[in-house]
C-alpha positions in Angstrom: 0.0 0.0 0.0 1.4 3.9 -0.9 3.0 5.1 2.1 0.4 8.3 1.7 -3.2 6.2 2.4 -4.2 7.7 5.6 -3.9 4.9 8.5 -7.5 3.7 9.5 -7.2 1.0 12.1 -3.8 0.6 14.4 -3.6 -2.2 17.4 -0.4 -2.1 19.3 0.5 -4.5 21.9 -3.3 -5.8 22.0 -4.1 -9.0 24.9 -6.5 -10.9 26.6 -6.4 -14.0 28.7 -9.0 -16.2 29.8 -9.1 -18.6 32.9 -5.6 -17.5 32.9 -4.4 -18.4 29.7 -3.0 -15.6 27.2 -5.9 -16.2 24.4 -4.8 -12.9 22.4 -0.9 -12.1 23.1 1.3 -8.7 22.4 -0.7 -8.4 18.8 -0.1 -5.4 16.7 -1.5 -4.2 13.2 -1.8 -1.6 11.3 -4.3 -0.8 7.9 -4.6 1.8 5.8 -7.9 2.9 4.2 -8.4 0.9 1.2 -5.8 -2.1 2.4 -7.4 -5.5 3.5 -5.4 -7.3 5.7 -6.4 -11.0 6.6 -5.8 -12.6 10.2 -5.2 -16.2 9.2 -4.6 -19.1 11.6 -6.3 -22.5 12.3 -9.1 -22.8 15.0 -8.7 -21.6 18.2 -5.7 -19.0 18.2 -7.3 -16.4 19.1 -8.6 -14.1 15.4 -12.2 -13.9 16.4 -11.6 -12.6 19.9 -8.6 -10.0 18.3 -11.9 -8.9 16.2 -14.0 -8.6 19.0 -11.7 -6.4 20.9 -11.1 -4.1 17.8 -14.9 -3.9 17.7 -15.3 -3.4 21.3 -17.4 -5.8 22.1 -14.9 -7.5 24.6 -12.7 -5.6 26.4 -9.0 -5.8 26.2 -6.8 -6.6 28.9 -3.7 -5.4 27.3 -2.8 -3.0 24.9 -4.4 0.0 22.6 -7.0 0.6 19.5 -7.0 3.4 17.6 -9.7 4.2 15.0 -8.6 7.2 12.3 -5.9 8.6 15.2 -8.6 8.4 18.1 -7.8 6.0 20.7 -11.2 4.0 21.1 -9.7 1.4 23.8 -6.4 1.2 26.4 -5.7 2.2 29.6 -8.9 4.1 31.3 -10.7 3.6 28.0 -13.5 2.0 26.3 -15.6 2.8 23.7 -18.6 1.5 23.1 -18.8 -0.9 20.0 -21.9 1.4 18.2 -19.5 4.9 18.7 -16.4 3.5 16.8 -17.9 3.7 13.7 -16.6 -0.2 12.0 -18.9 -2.2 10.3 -19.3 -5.9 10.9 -20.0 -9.0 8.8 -20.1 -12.6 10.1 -20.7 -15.8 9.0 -23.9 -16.0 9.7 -25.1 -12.7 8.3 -27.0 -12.1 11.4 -30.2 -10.8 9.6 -33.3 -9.6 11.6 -35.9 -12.1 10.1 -38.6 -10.2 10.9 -37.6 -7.5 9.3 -37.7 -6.9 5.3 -34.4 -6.2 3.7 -34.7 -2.3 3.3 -35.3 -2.8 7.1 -32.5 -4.4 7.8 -30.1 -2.4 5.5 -31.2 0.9 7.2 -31.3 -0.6 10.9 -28.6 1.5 11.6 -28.7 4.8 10.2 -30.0 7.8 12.2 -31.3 9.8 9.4 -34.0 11.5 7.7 -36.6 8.7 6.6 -36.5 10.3 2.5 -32.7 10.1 2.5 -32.4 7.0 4.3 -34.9 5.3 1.7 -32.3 6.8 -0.9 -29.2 5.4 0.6 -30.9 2.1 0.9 -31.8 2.1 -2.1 -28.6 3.1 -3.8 -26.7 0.3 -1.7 -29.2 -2.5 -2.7 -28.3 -1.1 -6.4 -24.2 -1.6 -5.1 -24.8 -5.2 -4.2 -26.5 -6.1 -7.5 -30.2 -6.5 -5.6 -32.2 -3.9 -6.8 -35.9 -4.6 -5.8 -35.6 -6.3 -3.2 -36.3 -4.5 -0.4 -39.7 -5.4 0.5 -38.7 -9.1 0.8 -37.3 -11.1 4.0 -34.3 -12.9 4.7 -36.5 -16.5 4.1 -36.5 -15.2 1.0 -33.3 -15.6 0.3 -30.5 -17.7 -1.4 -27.2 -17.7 0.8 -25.6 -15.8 -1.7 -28.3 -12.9 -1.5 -28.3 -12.8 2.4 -24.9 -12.2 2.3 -25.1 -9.6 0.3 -27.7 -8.1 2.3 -25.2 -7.8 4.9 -22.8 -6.2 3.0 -25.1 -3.6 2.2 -25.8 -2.9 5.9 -22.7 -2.9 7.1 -21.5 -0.3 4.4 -24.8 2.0 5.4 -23.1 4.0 8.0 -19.9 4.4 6.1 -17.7 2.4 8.2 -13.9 3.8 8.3 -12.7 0.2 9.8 -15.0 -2.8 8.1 -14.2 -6.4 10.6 -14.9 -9.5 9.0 -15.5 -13.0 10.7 -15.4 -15.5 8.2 -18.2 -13.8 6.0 -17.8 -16.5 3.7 -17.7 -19.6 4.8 -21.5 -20.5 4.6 -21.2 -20.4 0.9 -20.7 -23.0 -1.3 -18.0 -22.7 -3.5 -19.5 -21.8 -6.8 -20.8 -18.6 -5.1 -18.1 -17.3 -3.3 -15.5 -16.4 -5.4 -17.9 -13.9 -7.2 -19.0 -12.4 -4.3 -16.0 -12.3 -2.3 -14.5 -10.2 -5.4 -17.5 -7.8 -5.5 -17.4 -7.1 -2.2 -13.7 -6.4 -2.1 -14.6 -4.2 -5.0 -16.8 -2.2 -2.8 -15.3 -1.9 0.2 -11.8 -0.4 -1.8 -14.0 1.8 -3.8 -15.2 3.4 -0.4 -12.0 3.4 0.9 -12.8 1.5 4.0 -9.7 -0.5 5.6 -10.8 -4.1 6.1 -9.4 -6.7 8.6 -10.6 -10.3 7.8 -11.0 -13.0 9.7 -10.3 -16.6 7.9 -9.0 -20.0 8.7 -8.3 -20.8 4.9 -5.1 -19.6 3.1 -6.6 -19.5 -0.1 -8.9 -17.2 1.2 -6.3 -14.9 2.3 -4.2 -15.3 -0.8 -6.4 -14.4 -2.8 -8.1 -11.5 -1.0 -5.4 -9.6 1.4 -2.8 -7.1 0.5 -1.1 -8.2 4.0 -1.3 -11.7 5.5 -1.1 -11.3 9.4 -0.3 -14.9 10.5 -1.7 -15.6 13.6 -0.7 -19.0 16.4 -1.6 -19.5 19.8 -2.3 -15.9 20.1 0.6 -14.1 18.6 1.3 -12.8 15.2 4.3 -15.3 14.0 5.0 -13.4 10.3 3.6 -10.3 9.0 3.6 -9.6 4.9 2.6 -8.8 1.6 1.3 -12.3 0.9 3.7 -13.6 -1.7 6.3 -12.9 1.0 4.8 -14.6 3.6 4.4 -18.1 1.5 7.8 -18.0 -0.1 9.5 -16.9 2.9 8.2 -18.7 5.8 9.4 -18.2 9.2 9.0 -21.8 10.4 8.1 -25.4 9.1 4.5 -24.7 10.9 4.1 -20.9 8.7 5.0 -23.3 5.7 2.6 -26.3 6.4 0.2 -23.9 6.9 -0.5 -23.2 3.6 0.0 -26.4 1.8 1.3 -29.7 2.2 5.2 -29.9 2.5 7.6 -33.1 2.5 10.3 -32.9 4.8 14.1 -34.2 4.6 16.1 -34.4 8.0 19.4 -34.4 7.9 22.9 -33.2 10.1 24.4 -29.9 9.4 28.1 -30.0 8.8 30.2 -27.2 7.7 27.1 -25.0 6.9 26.3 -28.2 4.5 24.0 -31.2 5.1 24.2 -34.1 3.1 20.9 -35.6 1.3 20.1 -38.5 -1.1 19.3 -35.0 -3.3 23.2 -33.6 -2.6 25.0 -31.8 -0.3 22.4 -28.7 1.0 23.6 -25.1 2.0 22.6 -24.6 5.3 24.5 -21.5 7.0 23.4 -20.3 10.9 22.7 -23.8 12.2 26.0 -25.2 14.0 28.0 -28.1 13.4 26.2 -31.8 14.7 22.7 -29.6 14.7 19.5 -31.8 12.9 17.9 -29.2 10.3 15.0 -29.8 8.5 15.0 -29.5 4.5 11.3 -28.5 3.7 9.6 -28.6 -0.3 5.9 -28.2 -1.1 5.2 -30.7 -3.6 4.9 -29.1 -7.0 8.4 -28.1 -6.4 9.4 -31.7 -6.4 10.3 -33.1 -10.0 10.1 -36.1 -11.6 12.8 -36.7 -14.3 11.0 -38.3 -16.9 14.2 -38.0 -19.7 16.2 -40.0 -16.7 13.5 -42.1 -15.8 15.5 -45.6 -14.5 18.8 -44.2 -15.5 20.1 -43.1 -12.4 21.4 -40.1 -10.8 23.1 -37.4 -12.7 23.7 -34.2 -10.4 23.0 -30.9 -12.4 24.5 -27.6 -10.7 20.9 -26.5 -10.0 19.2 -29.3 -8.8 21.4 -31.5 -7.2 21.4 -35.3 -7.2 18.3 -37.8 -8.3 16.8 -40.0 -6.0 14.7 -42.9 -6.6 11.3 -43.3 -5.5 8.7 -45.9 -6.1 5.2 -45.3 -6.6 2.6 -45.8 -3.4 -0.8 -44.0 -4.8 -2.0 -41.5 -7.2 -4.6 -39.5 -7.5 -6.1 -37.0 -10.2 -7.1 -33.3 -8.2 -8.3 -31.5 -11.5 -5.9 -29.1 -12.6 -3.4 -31.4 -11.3 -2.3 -34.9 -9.8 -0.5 -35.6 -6.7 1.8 -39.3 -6.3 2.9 -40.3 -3.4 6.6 -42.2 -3.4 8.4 -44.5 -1.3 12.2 -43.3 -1.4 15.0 -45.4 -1.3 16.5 -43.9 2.0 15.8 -44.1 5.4 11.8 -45.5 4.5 10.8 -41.8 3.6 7.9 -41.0 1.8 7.4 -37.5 -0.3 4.6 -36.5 -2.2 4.9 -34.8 -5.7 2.3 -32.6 -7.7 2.3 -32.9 -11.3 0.3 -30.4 -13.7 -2.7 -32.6 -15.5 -3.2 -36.1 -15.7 -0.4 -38.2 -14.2 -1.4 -41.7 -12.9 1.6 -44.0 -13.0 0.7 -47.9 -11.6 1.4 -48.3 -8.1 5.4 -50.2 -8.0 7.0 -47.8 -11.1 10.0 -46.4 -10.3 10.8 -43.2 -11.2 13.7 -40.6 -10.2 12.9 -37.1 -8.2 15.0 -34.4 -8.3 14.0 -31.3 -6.1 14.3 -27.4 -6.9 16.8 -26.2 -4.3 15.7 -22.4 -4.7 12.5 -23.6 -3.4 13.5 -25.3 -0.4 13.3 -24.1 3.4 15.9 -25.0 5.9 14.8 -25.0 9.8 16.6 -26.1 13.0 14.8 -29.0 14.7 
C-alpha cells in the first residue's frame, strides 16, 4: 500500500487471557484505508476474539486501538462498539428475520426517513439486488443474504469494516464472485478491512497483508507472496500447503541428502535441520527415468522413489513415493493427468531455490 493512504485501524501491543491463559498475546497491526489485511490461523488461536476487541465488544486486557488517530480502547478507555464507527460482517449474516431487507439495510442509520430510503436504495443497487427490499431474509439464497449484509454494514460508512469468516456459509460456486464484488466495494469506499479466515486460499487471494496468527501471537507479517515464499517456520510453511520434509545433520554449513550436499548457514555443526519442499516443487525426471542419478549444478542429485498411490485433483495430480532412504515418503504434484501404476519407479529431483531450511 502507498506510504500516503491515511492509517484507518492501528492495534499495538493488544491482549487478553482467559481462565488465565494468554488467548490474544502482544498483537499489533496496522491498515490503511483501502488495504485489506487477513488474520489467518487454524481454530482456536485467538482471530475472532482480536476482532471482538477491535470492535469493542470485549474488552481488552492489554494493549491499545486506535480508530482514524482516536484511541477507542487502552488504559482508562473503552468505547462503546456502536460509537467507533466499524462495520461488521459474520458468517452467519446475522439478519433480523422479521424484518424486510430495506429494514435491515437501514437498521442502523439515524437519518431523515427520505434520505435513508435513498441510501438504501442506492446500496441495494451496489450489491446487485435492486428490488428487493420489500422481501425477508427466508426469502433468500445464501448468496443474497450475504449480500444483504454487505449492504448494511457499508450504510453507515464504516472507516474500519471487521470481518469473521463472511464467507464460509457459501458453497464454493458462489463465493468467489461475491467475495471479489465485495472487495470491490469496500476499496472503492475506501474502508480499511481486517478479515478473519482460517483458509489460506482465502487470504491469498483477497489480502494485501497476511497477518499470520498461532496460539495468540502474530508469527509473520507480509505482503502475501512474502509470507508463502519466505516462511518463518516449518509450521508458517505447512500452513499453507502440504510440504515433504528431509532431515538431515548440518556440517560445515552443509547437510548431506540422497538429493546432494544442502547449504545450510546459521545452524552449527552436529545440529538436525529440516529440508522442507511443497510438492509441486518436487520433479520427476521423466528424460532419466530408470537411469540413475546425474547431479545438475541446479538441482542436485536424483533420487529414486517408487510409486505408493495417485490420485487425479483437477488441474493437477499428486503421487505419493516410497524413497530409497531411510523409508521416507514425499509426495509430488504434477500439472494434468499423471497416474503411474502403483510399484513404477521413477527418479525425483528437487528445486533447491525452493526449499526451506529450519533447525529442529
Amino acid at each position: 500500500m502507498p506510504d500516503s493512504l491515511p492509517l484507518r485501524l492501528e492495534v499495538t501491543h493488544l491482549g487478553r487471557s482467559f481462565g488465565g491463559r494468554r488467548v490474544v498475546d502482544d498483537v499489533s497491526l496496522a491498515v490503511a484505508a483501502g488495504q485489506v489485511t487477513c488474520l489467518l490461523g487454524p481454530s482456536g488461536c485467538g482471530k475472532s476474539t482480536t476482532l471482538r476487541m477491535i470492535a469493542g465488544v470485549e474488552r481488552a486486557a492489554f494493549g491499545e486501538v486506535w480508530l482514524d488517530g482516536q484511541r477507542v480502547a487502552g488504559p482508562g478507555v473503552h468505547v462503546p462498539p456502536e460509537a467507533r464507527s466499524v462495520g461488521l460482517m459474520f458468517q452467519d449474516f446475522a439478519l433480523f428475520p422479521h424484518l424486510t431487507v430495506a429494514e435491515n439495510v437501514g437498521f442502523g442509520l439515524r437519518i431523515e426517513r427520505t434520505e435513508k430510503a435513498r441510501r438504501v436504495g442506492e446500496l441495494l443497487e451496489k450489491v446487485d439486488l435492486p428490488g428487493f427490499g420489500p422481501k425477508h431474509p427466508h426469502q433468500l439464497s445464501g448468496g443474497e443474504q450475504q449480500r444483504v449484509a454487505l449492504a448494511r454494514a457499508l450504510a453507515p460508512n464504516p472507516r474500519v469494516m471487521l470481518m469473521d469468516e463472511p464467507f464460509s456459509g457459501l458453497d464454493n460456486r458462489l463465493r468467489d464472485g461475491i467475495r471479489d464484488r465485495t472487495l470491490e466495494l469496500l476499496k472503492e469506499a475506501g474502508t480499511a478491512v481486517l478479515l478473519v479466515t482460517h483458509e489460506p486460499d482465502e487470504a491469498m487471494r483477497m489480502a494485501d497483508e497476511i497477518a499470520l496468527m498461532r496460539a495468540g501471537r502474530i508469527v509473520q507479517k507480509g505482503a502475501p507472496y512474502n509470507v508463502y515464499n519466505a516462511p518463518v517456520d516449518k509450521a508458517a510453511a505447512a500452513f499453507f500447503s502440504d510440504v515433504n520434509v528431509i532431515r538431515g545433520i548440518s556440517r560445515g554449513a552443509l547437510t548431506d541428502t540422497p538429493f546432494g550436499a544442502f547449504l545450510t548457514p546459521g545452524h552449527r555443526d552436529g545440529a538436525e535441520v529440516e529440508i522442507v519442499i511443497r510438492p509441486q516443487h518436487l520433479r520427476i525426471d521423466f528424460d532419466r527415468a530408470g537411469k540413475g542419478p546425474n547431479p545438475t549444478p541446479q538441482d542436485g542429485a536424483a533420487a529414486r522413489g517408487t510409486v505408493l498411490r495417485s490420485r487425479y485433483l483437477g488441474r493437477e495430480s499428486l503421487v505419493d513415493f516410497a524413497m530409497d532412504f531411510e523409508a521416507a515418503k514425499l509426495t509430488a504434484s504434477v500439472p494434468g493427468v499423471f497416474l503411474p501404476k502403483p510399484g513404477t519407479v521413477l527418479w525425483l529431483m528437487i528445486r533447491r531455490d525452493r526449499c526451506f531450511v529450519f533447525g529442529v
